[in-house]
N, C-alpha and C positions, 0 to 999 in steps of 0.2 A: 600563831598556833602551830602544832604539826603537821606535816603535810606529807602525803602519801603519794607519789606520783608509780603508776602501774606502766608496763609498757610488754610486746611480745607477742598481743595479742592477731586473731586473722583468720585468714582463712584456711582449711584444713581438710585434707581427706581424710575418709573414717582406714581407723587404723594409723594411723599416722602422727609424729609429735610433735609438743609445740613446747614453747619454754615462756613460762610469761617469769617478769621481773617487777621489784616494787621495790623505792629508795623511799626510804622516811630522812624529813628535815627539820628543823624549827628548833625550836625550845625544848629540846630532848633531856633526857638528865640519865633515864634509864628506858629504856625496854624490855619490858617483862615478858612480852609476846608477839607474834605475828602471826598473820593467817591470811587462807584464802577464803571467800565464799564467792559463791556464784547463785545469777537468778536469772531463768528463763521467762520469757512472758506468761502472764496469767499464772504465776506459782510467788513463794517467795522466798526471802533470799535464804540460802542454807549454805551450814557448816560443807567445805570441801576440805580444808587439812590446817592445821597451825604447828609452832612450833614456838618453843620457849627458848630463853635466853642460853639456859643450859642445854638443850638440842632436846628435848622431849617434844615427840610429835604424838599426834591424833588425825584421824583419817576418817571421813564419811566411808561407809560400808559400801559405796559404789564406786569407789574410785580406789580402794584397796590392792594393792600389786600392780598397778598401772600407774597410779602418778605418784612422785615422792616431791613432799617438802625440805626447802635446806635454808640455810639462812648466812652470813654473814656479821658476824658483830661488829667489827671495826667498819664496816662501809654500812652500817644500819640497814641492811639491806635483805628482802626475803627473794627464793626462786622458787616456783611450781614448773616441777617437767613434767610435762602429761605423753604418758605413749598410750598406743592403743586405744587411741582415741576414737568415740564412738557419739553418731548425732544426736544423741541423748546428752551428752554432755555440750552442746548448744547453748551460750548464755553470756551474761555479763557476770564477769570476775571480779570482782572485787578485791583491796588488797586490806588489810587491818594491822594495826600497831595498838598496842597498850602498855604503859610503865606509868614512871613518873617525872613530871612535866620540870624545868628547872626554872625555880626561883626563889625568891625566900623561905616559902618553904616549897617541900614534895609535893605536888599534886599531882591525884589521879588522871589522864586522859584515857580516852577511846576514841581513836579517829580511824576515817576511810577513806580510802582513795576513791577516784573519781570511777573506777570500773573501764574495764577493756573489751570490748567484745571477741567469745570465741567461737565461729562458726564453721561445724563437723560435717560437710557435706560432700559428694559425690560430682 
């Protein structure tokens, strides 16, 4: 199947950036999208930013002007650079991939990687 591995993740003074990284593998045929989310304890997991094959991104309204999504197509690979970082953004990242799977025929996946932890502290 696909597989997601995240990396980049740590530890962080507020105010300060971090760049996490996430390489998709497997049985790929296409990539329709990638994304990040993230989930704190006792909350759950939510939209942080994606980005399509054609470079169309989307952004949670709390991480707006501070982090940017970007992606890579020939190395299947997504990047999140977070500035200004704040310990509200505390949590496990997650990384997402979706297209079409390769085999006889297209199928749809949705896979996730295993999650990074990002902790914003003083």
């Amino acid at each position: 199947q696909v597989q997601l591995v995240e990396s980049g993740g740590g530890l962080v003074q507020p105010g300060g950036p971090l760049r996490l990284s996430c390489a998709a593998a497997g049985p790929i045929f296409r990539i329709d999208a990638m994304g990040w989310y993230r989930q704190a304890p006792g909350t759950r997991r939510e939209l942080v930013a994606t980005i399509t094959g054609a470079g169309r991104t989307n952004y949670a309204d709390s991480v707006k002007g501070r982090f940017t999504i970007s992606g890579d197509n020939a190395k299947n690979m997504v990047y999140l650079q977070m500035n200004s970082l704040k310990p509200e953004d505390t949590a496990v990242y997650y990384c997402y991939a979706g297209g079409l799977r390769r085999g006889p025929a297209s199928l749809r996946y949705d896979d996730w990687g295993q999650g990074t932890q990002v902790t914003v502290s003083s």
